[in-house]
N, C-alpha and C positions, 0 to 999 in steps of 0.2 A: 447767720453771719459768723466767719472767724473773727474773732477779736485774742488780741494780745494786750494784756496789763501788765503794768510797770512802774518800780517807783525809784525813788532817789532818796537818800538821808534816815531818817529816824524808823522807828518801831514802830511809830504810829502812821505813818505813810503804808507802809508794808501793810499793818492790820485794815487800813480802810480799801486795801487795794485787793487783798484776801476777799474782805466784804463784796467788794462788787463783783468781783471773778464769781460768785457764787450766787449774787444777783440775774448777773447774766446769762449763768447758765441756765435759770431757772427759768428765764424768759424764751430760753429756745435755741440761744445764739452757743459758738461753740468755744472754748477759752481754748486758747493754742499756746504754745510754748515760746515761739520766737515769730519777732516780726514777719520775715520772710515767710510766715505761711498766713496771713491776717490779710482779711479786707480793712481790718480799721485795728489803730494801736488806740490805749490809752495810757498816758503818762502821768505817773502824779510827784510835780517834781519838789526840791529843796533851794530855797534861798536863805539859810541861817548863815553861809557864809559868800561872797563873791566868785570862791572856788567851786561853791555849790552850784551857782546861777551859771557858770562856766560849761561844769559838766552837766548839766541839764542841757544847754545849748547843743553840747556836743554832741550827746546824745538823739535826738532828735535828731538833728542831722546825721548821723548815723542810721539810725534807724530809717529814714526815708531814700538813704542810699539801699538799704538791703532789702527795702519794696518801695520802689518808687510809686508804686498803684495804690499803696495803701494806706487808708487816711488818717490823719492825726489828732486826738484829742487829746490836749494838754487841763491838768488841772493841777491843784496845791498851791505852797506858800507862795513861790513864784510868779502862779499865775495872779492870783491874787492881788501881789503887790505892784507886778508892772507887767500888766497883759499885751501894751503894746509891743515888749521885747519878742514877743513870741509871735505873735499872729501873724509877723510878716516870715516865718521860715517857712522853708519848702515843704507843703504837704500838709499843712498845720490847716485843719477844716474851722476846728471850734476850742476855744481857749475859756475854761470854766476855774472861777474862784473857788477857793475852798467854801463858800456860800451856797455855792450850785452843786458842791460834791455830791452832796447824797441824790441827786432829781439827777446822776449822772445818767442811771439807767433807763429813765422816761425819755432822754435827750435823747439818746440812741435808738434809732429805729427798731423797733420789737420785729424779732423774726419769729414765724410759727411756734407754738409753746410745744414740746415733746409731751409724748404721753408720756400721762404721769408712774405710767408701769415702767419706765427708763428713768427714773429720776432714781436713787439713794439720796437716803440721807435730805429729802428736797425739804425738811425743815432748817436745813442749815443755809445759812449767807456765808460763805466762805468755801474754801479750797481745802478738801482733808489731806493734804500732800504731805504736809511736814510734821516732823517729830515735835517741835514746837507752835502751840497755838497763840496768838497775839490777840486777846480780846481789849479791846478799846474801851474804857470806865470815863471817861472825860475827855473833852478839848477848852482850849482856849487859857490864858494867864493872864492874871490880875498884877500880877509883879511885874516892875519898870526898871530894869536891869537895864544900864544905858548903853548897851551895848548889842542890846538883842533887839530884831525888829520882828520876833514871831509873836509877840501878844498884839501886834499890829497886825497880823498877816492872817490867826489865829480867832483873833479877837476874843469877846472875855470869857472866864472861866464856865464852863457847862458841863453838868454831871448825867451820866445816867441811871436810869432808876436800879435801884439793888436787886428787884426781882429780874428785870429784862437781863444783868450783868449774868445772874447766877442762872437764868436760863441760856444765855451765850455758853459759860461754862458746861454745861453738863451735855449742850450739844455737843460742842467738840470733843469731850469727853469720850458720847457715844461715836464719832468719826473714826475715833481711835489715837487722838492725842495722848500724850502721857506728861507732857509738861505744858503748864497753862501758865504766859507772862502777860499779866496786867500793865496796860500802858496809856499811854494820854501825855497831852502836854504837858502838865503838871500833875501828877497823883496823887502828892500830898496834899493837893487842894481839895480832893473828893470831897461831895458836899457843902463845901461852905457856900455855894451858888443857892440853899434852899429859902425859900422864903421866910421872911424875919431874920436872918439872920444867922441862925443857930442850926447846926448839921443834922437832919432827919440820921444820918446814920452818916462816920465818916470811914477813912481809908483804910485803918484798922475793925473797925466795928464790921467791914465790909470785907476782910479778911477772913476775919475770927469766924463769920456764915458762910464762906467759901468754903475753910476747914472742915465747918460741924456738920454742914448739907450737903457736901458733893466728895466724892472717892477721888478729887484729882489726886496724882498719884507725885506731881510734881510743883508748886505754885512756886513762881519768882516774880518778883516786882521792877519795874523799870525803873529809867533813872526818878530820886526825892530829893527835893530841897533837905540840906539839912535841916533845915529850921522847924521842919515838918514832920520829925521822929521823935518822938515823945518817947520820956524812960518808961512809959505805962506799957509802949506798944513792944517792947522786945521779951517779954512774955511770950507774944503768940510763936518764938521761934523755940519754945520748946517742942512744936507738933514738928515733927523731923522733915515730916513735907513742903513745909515754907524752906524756900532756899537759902541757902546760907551764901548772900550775897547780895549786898547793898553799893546802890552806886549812888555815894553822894557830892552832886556837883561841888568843888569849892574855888574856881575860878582862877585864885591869886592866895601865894601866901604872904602877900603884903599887906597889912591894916590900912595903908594907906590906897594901895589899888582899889582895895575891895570895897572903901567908900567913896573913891569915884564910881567903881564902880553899879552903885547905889544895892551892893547885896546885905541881906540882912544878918549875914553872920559872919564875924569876926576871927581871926586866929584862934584866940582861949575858948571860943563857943565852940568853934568846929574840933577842938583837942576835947574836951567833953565828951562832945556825943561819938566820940570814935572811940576812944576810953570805951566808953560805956556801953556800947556796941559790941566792941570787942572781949569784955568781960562777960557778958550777955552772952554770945553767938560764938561758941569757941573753933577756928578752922574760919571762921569770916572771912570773905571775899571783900576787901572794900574796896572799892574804885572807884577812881575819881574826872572832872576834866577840868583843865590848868588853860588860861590865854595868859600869853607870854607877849609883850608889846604894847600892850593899853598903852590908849594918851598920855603922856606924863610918865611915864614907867622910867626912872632911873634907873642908872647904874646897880646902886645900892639896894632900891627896892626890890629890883628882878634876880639880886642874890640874896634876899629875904628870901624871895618868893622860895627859890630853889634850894637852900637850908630846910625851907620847914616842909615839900614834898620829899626830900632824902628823909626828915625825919619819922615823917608820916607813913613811911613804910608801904606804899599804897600796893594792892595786889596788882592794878592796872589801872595807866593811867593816861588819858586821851591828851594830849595837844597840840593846841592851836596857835597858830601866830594869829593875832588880833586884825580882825576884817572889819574894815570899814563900812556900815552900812547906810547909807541916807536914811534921813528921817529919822535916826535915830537923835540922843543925845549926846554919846559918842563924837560921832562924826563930826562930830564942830567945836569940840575942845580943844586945845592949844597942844602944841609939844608932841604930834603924830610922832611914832616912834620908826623912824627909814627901815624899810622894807630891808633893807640886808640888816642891820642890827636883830629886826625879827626873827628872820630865819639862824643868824648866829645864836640867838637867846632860843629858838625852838629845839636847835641840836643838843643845845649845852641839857638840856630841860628833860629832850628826850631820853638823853644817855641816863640819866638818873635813873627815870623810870621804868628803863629796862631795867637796870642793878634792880632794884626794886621790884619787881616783876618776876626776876628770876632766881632773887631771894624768898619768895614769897613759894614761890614750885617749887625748890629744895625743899622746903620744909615737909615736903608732902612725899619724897620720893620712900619707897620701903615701907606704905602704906597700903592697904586695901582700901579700894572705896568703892561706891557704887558709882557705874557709868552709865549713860545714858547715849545708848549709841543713832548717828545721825545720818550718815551717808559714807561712800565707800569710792576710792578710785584703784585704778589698776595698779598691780606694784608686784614686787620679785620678794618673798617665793609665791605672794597670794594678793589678794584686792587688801586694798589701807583703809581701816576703820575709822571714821572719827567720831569721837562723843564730847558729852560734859561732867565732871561732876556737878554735884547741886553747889558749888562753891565755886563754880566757873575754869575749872582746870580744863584746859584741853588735851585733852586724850589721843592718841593713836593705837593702833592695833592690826596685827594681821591676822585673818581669820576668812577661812574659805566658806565660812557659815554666811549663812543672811542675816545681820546684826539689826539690820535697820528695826528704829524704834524697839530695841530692846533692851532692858538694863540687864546688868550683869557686875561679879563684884570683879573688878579687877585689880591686881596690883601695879601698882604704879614705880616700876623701875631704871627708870632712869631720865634726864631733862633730853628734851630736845630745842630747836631753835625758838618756839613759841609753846610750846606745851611741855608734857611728860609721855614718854614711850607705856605702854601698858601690857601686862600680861594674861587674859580670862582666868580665874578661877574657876573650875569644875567644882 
């Protein structure tokens, strides 16, 4: 059978969606690139925000315009939380929770298994396509953040074991990844799900083995609570291969937001561990994401907030105007903040974070650094390169070479509108 996968929203959607492309192929069936060529899609969608469950709609219906023959299997946060939105659009065969994700591939009718003389690689569950590998260490969050409805959707925190993690890694490894990002709903939770209590080994400890046991060439980490970097753990970034680049959510920088919004760290906490991060990890990447709107959110407060993201410097910074989600605690506090005042407070919010953004690339321009190059489009006088540094800078380059997955040092001469232009060094 052609099957297409597909996801919507986070890293960890992407990694579990890798997972099953890899699943399936193993089962016989063929993983195809776009709907229009599949007997059967799978979707794994996002509901973190309203715009999320939106485009997921959209999607879908899209996708059954561009094969109307081909059937649709929805699964994730969405399906999860409100399967009846979905079961009734066009095409839509079978609607699975994130409960059913992994039994996705038993769901699906097994086509003849390939000889095993046509398989590579057939110890891996995943798709070796991209320069970046997305291995998954956890799901699920124990934290009641009254605004999120994904430790409902997600349900509670689950770790996986540290040998099967470091066996994921060294597969991809062998695939021919060169950069390996650790992701999960919460990461900084690793471990604390073991029994009694007390972490078998946690999210640094499970670092620091990734380091000592496996030649990855690149390790970056998904988004952490700040709450959850300890001054112990910024040690490990003296091995050069852990990335230099942390993204620690911090929501609001209002004291008062941030305990409606029931987060467990405060203004002065979260200036601490950025301090301290950044004396730590010098070239740090830190990025953050900002809701602008919350219930209750004054005047006053939402120019707190926006004072202490100007001061914070952030290298990039997501935001969001505050989504309403049922079942939350949110959703039923007083003083919703009018959807146009939102988007006035997103713009004002945004523009910051560009200044910030592109203060952050200056600093880097007349630099060499190592790039990590990722894909390539057409362009005058040659194809456009794009990579990363391990500090998140976005690179371009022209080069009639085949860059992909390769690094190389390059200089970094000049900004462009979202990144820096780049030059190869020989």
């Amino acid at each position: 059978m052609r099957i297409h996968v597909r996801s919507l929203g986070c890293k960890l959607n992407q990694s579990e969606m890798d997972a099953l492309a890899g699943e399936l192929s193993r089962a016989g069936h063929q993983v195809v690139g776009a709907p229009a060529e599949a007997d059967l899609c799978v979707f794994n969608t996002c509901a973190v925000t309203h715009v999320a469950a939106q485009k997921t709609r959209q999607a879908l219906r899209r996708m059954h315009r561009e094969n109307p023959d081909a059937r649709l299997v929805v699964t994730g946060c969405y399906a999860e939380l409100t399967p009846a939105d979905l079961q009734d659009l066009p095409g839509v065969e079978l609607v699975a929770g994130n409960q059913d994700k992994g039994r996705l591939a038993g769901l699906i009718s097994v086509a003849k298994p390939i000889p095993e003389s046509r398989i590579q690689n057939s110890e891996l569950r995943f798709s070796p396509s991209r320069t970046r590998a997305l291995v998954k260490i956890q799901d699920g969050c124990d934290n009641a953040c009254t605004y999120c409805i994904i430790h409902v959707a997600r349900g509670p925190e689950r770790s996986d074991l540290p040998d099967q993690i470091l066996a994921e890694v060294q597969a991809r490894l062998k695939a021919g990844h060169r950069e390996v990002v650790l992701t999960g709903v919460n990461i900084g939770a690793y471990g604390r799900d073991r029994p009694g209590g007390e972490p078998v080994i946690d999210l640094w400890g499970l670092v620091a083995r990734i380091l000592s046991e496996t030649c990855v060439p690149r390790l970056r980490l998904s988004s952490i609570e700040p709450w959850d970097l300890p001054q112990r753990a910024l040690s490990l970034w003296e091995d050069p291969r852990l990335c230099r680049h942390l993204h620690l959510p911090l929501q609001s920088g209002s004291d008062a937001v941030l305990w409606r919004m029931a987060r467990r760290c405060g203004r002065n906490e979260f200036t601490a561990i950025a301090e301290a991060a950044r004396a730590a990890i010098p070239g740090l990447a830190l990025t953050t994401d900002i809701i602008v709107g919350f219930p209750g959110e004054t005047g006053d407060e939402f120019a707190e907030s926006l004072a202490f993201v100007r001061d914070m410097k952030f290298a990039r910074t997501h935001v969001f105007p505050y989504s309403l989600r049922p079942g939350t605690p949110a959703a039923g506090m007083r003083d919703q903040v009018p959807a146009p005042v939102k988007r006035q407070r997103a713009r004002a919010m945004r523009a910051a974070a560009s200044a910030s953004d592109r203060a952050y690339r200056q600093r880097f321009v007349g630099q060499t650094m190592n790039v990590l190059w990722e894909s390539s489009k057409p362009g005058e006088p040659g194809p456009v390169w794009s990579g990363l540094t391990d500090n998140y800078l976005r690179v371009q380059t022209i080069s009639a070479a085949d860059l992909s997955n390769q690094e190389t040092n390059t200089r970094l001469v000049a900004l462009t509108v979202n990144g820096l232009r780049g030059r190869i060094e020989i």
